[in-house]
SEKEKE-541085 format. One line per 5 residues: for each residue x, y, z of N, C-alpha, C, O. Coordinates in Angstrom, 2 decimals, padded with zeros to 5 digits. Layout:
% SEKEKE-541085
X,Y,Z,X,Y,Z,X,Y,Z,X,Y,Z | ...;
% end
This chain:
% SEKEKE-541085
000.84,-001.17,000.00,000.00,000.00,000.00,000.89,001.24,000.00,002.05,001.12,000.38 | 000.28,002.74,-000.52,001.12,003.56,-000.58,000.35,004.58,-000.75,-000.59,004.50,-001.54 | 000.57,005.71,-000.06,000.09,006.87,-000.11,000.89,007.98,-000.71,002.08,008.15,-000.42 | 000.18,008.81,-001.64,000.39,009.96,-002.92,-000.65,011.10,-002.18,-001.84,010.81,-002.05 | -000.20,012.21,-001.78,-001.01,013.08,-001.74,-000.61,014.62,-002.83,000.38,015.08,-002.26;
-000.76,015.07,-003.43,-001.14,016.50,-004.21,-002.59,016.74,-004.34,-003.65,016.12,-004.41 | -002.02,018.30,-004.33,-003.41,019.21,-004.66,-003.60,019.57,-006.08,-003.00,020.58,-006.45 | -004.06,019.17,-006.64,-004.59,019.50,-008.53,-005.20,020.78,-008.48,-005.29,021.36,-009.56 | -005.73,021.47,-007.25,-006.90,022.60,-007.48,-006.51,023.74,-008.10,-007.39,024.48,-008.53 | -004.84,024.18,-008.31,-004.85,025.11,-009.06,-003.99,024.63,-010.54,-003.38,025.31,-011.36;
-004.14,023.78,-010.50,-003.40,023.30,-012.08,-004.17,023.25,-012.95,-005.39,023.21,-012.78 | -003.67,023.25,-013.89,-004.62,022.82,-015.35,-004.58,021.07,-015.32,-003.47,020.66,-015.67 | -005.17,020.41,-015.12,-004.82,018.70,-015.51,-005.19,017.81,-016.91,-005.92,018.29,-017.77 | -004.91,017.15,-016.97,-005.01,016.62,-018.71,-005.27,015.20,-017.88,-004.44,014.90,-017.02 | -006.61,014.16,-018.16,-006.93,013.09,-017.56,-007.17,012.27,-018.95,-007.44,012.85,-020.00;
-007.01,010.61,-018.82,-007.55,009.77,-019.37,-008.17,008.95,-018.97,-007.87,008.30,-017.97 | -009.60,008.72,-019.94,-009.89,007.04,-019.05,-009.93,006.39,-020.47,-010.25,006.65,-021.63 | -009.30,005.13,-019.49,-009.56,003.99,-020.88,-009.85,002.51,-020.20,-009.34,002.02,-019.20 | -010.94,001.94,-021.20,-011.59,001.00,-020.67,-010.99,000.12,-021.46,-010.67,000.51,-022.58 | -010.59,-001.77,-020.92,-010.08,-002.47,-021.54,-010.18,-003.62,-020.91,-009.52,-003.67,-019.87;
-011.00,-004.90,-021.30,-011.07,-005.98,-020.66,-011.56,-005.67,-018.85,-010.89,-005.79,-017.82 | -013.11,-005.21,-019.07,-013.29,-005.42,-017.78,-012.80,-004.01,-016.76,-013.47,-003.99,-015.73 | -012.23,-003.36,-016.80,-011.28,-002.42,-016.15,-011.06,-001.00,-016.46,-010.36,-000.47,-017.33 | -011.75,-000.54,-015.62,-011.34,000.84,-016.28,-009.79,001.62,-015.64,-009.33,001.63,-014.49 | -009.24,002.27,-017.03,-008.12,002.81,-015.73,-007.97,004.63,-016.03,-008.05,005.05,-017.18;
-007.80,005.33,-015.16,-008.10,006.68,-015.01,-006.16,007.24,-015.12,-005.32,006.49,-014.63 | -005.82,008.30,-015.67,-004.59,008.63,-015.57,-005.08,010.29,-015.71,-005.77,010.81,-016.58 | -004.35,011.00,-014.33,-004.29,012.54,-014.07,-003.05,012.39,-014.07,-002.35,011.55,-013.50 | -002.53,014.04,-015.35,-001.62,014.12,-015.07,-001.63,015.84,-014.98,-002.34,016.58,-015.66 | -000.80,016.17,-014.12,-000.64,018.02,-014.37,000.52,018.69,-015.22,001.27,017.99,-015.89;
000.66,020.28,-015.16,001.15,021.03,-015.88,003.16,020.28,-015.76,003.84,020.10,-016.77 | 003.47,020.12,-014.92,004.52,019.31,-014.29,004.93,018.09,-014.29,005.90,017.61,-013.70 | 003.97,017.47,-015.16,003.99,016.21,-015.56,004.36,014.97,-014.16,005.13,014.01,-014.22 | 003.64,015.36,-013.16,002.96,014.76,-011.99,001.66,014.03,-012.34,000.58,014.53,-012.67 | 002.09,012.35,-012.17,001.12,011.58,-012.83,000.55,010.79,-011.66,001.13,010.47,-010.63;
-000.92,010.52,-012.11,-001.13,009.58,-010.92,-001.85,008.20,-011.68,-002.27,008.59,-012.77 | -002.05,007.16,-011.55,-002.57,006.51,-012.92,-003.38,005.28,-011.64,-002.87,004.77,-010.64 | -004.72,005.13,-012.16,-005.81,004.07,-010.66,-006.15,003.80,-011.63,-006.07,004.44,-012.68 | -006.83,002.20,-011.33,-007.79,001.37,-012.05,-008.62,000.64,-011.29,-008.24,000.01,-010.30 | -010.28,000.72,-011.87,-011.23,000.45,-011.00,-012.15,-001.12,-011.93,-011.89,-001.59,-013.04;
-012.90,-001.42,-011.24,-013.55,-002.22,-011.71,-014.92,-001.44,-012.16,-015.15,-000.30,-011.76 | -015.59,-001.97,-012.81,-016.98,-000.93,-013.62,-017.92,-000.50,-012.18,-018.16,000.69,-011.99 | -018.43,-001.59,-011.17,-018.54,-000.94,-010.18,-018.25,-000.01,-009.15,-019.08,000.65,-008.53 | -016.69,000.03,-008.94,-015.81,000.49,-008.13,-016.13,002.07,-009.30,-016.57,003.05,-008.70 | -015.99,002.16,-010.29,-015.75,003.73,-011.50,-017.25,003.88,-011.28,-017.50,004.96,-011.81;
-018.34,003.39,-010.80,-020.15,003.92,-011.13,-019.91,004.66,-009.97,-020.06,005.87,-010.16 | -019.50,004.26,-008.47,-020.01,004.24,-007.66,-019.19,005.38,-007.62,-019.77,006.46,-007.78 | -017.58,005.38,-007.38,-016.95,006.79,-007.29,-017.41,007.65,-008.33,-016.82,008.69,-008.02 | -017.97,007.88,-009.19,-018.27,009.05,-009.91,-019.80,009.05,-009.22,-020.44,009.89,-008.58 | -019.93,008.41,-009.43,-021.82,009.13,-008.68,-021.48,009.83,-007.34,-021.82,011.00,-007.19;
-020.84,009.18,-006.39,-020.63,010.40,-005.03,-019.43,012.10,-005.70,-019.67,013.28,-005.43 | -018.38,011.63,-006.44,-017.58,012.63,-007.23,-018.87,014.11,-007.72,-018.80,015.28,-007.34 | -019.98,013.46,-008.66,-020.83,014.31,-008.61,-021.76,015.17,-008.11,-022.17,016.26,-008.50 | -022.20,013.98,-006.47,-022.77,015.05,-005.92,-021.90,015.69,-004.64,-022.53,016.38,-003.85 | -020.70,015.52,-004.46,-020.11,016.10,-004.00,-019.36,017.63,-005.31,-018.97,018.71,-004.85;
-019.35,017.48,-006.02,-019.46,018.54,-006.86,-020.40,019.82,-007.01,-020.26,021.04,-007.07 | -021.31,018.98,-007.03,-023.04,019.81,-006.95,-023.22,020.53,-005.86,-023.89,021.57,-005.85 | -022.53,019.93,-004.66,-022.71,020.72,-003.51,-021.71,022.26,-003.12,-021.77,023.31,-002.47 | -020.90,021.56,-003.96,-019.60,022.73,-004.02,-020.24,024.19,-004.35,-020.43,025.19,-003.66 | -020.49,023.83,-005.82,-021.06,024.16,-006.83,-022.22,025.48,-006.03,-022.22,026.65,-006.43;
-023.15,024.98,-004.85,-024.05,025.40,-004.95,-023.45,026.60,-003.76,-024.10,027.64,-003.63 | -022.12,026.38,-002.88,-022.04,026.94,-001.86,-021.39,028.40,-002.39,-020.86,029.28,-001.71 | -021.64,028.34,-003.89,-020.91,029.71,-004.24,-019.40,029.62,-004.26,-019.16,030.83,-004.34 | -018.24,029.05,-004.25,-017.28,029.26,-004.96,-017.11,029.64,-006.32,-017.95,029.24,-007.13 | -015.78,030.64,-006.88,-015.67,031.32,-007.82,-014.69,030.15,-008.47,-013.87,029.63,-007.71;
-014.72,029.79,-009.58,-014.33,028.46,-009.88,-013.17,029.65,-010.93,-012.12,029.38,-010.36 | -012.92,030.31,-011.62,-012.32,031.12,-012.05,-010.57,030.87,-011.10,-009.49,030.56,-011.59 | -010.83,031.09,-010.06,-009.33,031.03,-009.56,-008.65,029.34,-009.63,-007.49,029.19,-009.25 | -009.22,028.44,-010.01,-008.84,027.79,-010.18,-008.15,027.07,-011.37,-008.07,027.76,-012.38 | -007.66,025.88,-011.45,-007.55,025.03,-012.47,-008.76,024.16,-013.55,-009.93,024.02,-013.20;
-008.29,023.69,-014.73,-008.89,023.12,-015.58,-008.70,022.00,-015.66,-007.65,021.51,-015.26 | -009.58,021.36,-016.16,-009.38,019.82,-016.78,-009.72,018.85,-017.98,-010.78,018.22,-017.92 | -009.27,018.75,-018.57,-009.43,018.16,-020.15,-009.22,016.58,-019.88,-008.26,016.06,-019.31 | -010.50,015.88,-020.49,-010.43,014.45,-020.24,-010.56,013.68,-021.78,-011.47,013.97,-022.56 | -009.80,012.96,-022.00,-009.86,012.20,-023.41,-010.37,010.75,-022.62,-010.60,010.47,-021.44;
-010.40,009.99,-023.95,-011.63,008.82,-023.62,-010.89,007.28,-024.42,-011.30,007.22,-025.58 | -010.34,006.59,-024.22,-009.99,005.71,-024.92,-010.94,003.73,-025.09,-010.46,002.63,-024.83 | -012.11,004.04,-025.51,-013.02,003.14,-025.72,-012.83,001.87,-026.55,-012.90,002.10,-027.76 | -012.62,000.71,-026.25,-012.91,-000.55,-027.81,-014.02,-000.26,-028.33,-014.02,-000.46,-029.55 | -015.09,000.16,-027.88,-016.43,-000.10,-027.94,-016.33,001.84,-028.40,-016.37,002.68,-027.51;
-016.20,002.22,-029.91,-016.44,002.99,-030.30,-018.01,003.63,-030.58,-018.19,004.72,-031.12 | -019.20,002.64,-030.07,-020.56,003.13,-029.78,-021.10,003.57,-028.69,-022.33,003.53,-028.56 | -020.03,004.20,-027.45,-020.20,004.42,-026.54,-020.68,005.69,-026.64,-019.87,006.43,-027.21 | -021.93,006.37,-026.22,-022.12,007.69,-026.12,-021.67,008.19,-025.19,-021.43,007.41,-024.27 | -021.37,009.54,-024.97,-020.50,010.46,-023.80,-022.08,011.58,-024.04,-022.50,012.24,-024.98;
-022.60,011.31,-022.56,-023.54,012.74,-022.49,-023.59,013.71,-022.63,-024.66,014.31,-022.79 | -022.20,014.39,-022.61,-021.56,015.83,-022.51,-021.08,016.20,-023.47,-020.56,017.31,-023.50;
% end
């Protein structure tokens, strides 16, 4: 086991996910090329993005100026090129 802690909140970050046999795997990397690279199982990726969101939403609602912060650009690496992306 091993613990990584950084703060991304004022960086710009460049993320991937790519799904492959079962597995999804997530890679953040920042302006510094500080990488962090996790892989989840399809349950383990539903469940952290559904709390990710409404812990977002709540942020969201308490009025922070999102301006002073960082960005994030996410690319998508799919087998299954019929995957729709909602966004």
């Amino acid at each position: 086991m091993s613990l990584y802690h950084v703060s991304q909140i004022y960086n710009d970050i460049k993320s991937t996910i790519r799904l492959s046999e079962g597995v999804l795997y997530l890679s953040i990397k920042d302006e510094n090329n500080s990488e962090v690279s996790l892989s989840f199982n399809p349950k383990q990726a539903r469940i952290l993005g559904e709390y990710l969101q409404v812990a977002g939403e709540e942020q969201e609602k308490s009025g922070y100026n999102t301006d002073y912060y960082g960005n994030i650009d996410v690319d998508y690496e799919f087998a299954n090129d019929n995957i729709e992306i909602p966004f």
